[in-house]
C-alpha positions as CSV (number, residue, x, y, z in Angstrom):
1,X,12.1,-50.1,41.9
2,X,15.8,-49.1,41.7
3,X,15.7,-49.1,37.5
4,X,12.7,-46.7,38.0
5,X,14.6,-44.6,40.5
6,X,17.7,-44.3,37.8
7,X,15.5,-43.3,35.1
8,X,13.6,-40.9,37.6
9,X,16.9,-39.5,38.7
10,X,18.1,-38.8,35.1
11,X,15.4,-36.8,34.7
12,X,15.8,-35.0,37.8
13,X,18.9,-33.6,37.4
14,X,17.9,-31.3,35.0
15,X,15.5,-29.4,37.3
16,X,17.6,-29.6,39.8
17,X,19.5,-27.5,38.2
18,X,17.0,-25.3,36.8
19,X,15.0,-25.2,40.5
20,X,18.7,-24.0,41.7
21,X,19.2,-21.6,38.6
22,X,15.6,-19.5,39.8
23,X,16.8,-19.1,43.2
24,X,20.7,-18.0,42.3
25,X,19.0,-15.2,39.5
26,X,17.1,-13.5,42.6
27,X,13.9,-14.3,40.2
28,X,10.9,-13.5,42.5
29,X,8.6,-14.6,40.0
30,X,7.0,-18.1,41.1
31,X,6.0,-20.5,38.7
32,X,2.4,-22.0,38.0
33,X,0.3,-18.9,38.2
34,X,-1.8,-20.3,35.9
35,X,-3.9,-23.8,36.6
36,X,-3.0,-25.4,33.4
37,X,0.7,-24.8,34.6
38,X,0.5,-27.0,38.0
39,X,2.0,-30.3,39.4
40,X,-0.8,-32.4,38.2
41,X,-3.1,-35.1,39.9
42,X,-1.0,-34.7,43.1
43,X,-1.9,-37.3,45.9
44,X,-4.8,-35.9,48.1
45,X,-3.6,-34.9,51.6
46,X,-5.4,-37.2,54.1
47,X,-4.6,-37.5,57.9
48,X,-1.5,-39.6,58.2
49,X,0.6,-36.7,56.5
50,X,3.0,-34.6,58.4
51,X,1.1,-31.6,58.6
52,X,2.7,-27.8,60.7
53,X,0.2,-25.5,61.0
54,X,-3.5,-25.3,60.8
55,X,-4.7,-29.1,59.9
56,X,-8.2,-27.8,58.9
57,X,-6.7,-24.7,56.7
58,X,-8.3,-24.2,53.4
59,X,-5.2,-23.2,51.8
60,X,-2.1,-26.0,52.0
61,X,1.4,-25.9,50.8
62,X,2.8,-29.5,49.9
63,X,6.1,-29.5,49.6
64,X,8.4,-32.3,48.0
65,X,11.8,-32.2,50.0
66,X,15.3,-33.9,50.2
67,X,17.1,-33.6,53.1
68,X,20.6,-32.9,51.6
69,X,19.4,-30.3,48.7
70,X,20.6,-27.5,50.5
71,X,17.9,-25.4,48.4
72,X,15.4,-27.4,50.8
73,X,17.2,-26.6,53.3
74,X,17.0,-22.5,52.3
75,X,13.5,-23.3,52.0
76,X,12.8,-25.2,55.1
77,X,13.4,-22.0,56.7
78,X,11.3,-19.8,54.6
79,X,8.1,-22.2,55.1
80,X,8.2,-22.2,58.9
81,X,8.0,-18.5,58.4
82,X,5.2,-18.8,56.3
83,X,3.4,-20.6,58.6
84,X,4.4,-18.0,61.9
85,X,3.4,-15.0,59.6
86,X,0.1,-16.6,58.9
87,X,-0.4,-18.8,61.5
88,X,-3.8,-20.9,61.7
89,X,-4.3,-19.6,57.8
90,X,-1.9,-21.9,56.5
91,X,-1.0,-25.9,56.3
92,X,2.6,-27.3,55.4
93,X,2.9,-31.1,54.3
94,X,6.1,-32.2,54.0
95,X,6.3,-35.0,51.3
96,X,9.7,-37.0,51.5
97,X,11.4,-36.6,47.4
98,X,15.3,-38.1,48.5
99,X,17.3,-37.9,44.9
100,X,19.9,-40.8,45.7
101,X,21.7,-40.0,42.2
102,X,22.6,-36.7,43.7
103,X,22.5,-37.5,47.5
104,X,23.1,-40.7,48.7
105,X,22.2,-40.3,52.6
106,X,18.9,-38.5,52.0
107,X,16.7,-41.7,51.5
108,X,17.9,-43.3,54.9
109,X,17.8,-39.6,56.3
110,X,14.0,-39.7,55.3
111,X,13.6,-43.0,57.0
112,X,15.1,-41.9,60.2
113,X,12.3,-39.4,59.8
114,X,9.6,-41.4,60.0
115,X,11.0,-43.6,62.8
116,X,10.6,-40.4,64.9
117,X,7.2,-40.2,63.9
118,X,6.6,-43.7,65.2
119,X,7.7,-42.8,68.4
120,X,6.2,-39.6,69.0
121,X,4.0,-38.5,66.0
122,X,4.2,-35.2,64.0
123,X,5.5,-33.4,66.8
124,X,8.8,-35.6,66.8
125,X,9.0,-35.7,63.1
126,X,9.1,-32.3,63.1
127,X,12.0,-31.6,65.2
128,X,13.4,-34.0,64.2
129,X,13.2,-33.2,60.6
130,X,14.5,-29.7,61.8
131,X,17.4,-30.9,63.4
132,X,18.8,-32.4,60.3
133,X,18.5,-29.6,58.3
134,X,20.2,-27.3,61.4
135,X,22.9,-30.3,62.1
136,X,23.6,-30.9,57.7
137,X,25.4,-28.6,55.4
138,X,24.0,-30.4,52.3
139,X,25.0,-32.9,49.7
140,X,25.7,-35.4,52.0
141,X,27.7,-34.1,54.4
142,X,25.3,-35.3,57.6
143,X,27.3,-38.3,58.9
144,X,25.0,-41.2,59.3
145,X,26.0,-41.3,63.2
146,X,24.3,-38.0,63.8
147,X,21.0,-40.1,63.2
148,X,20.7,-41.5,66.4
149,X,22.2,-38.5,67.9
150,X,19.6,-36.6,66.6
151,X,16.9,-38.7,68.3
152,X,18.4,-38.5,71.5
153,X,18.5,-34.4,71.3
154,X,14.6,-34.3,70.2
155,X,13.7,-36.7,73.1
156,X,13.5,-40.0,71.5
157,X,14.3,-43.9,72.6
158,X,17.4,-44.1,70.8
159,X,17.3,-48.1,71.1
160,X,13.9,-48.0,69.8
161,X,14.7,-45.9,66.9
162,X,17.7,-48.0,66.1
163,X,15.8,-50.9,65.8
164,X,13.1,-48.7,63.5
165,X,16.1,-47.4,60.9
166,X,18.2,-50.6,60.7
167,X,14.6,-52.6,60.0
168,X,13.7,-50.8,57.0
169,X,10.1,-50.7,57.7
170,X,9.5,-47.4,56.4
171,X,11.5,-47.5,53.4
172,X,8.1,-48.6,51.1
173,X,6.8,-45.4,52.2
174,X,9.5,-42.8,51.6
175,X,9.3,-44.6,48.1
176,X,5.7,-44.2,47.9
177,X,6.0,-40.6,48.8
178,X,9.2,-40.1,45.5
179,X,7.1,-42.2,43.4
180,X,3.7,-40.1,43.5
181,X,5.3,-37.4,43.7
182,X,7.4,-38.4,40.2
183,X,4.0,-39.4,38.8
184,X,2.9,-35.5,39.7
185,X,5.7,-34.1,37.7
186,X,7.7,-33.2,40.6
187,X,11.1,-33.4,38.5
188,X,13.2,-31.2,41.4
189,X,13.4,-30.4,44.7
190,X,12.0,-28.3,46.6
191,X,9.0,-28.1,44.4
192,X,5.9,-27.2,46.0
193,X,2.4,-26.6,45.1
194,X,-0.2,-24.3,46.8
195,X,-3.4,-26.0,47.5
196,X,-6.8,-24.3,48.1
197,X,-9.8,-26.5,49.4
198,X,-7.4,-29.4,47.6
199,X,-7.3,-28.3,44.2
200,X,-3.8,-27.4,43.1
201,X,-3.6,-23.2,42.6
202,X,0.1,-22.2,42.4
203,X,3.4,-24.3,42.3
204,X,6.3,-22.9,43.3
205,X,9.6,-23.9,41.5
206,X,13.0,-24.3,44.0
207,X,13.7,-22.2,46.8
208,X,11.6,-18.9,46.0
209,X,12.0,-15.8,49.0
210,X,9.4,-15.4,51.9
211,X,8.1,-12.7,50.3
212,X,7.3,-14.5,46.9
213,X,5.9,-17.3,48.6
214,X,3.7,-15.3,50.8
215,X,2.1,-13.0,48.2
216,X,0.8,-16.4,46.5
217,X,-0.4,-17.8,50.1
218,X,-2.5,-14.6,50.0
219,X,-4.1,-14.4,46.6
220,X,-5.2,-18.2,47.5
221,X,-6.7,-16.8,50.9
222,X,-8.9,-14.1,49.1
């Protein structure tokens, strides 16, 4: 697992860089307008995903995320304000994609994650999920003792999620989550792709504006 994770980083890096390089050009152009040019055979959304929005939308935006790539966090914003300006139109899944070679804390940040979940579903992985992008300024700069913190503010047993994050029990799935998501081509983060009755439609390449984002949300509503 970790010499897969090495290679898998090396490659990363380079998009990384290029995901970062669209977003500092002010390029409003998003990537994958064509079919052919889309993540491909991403994992099928199915109920256990952490889903904001309309569950039962036609059109869904899976998004692969690290929680110290503070283009993500730029992003995070954006999609919530997808989903409030079409609201009941529009599913966001958020799909865990921690690059340890380039943040360190974002794996156990991802875990912490889904020990909130255990306790109190989608809504508490949500704010909770929100709180660490509000509470981190990126590239690991989130000290781990805001974890438990962080639980306590979004209502949580902080006991219980101790025992959750120190056990490890969910780190097979944030590596399931990095590992499909590698398989898909996802070589950056955020990288995103716009679904539409589950077939892939659009991708979208880093952290591309609201208005960018929403203009491809519409042509897959028509």
């Amino acid at each position: 697992m970790q010499n897969n994770q090495q290679i898998a980083g090396a490659i990363i890096i380079a998009g990384l860089i290029i995901g970062g390089a669209v977003l500092l050009k002010g390029n409003n152009s998003v990537s994958g307008t064509k079919p052919e040019d889309a993540v491909e055979k991403i994992q099928p959304v199915d109920k256990t995903e952490h889903i904001l929005g309309n569950p039962n939308a036609k059109v869904m935006i899976v998004e692969y995320s690290d929680t110290e790539c503070p283009y993500c966090k730029m992003f995070h914003a954006t999609m919530h304000e997808v989903i409030k300006q079409r609201e009941g139109k529009v599913a966001w899944v958020y799909r865990h994609y921690p690059i340890t070679q380039l943040h360190q804390k974002a794996f156990r940040e991802a875990e912490a994650t889904e020990c909130a979940w255990e306790q109190g579903g989608n809504d508490a992985f949500w704010k909770y999920v929100d709180e660490i992008y509000v509470r981190t300024q990126s590239n690991d700069t989130l000290d781990v003792k805001e974890l438990p913190k962080i639980a306590e503010f979004v209502g949580l047993d902080v006991a219980a999620f101790n025992t959750c994050l120190e056990s490890g029990k969910y780190t097979e799935k944030v590596q399931n989550h990095f590992d499909s998501g590698f398989e898909a081509g996802v070589r950056g983060t955020p990288r995103s792709v716009i679904l539409k009755n589950g077939k892939v439609v659009y991708t979208i390449n880093g952290a591309q504006y609201l208005e960018t984002v929403l203009e491809q949300v519409d042509k897959a509503l028509k």
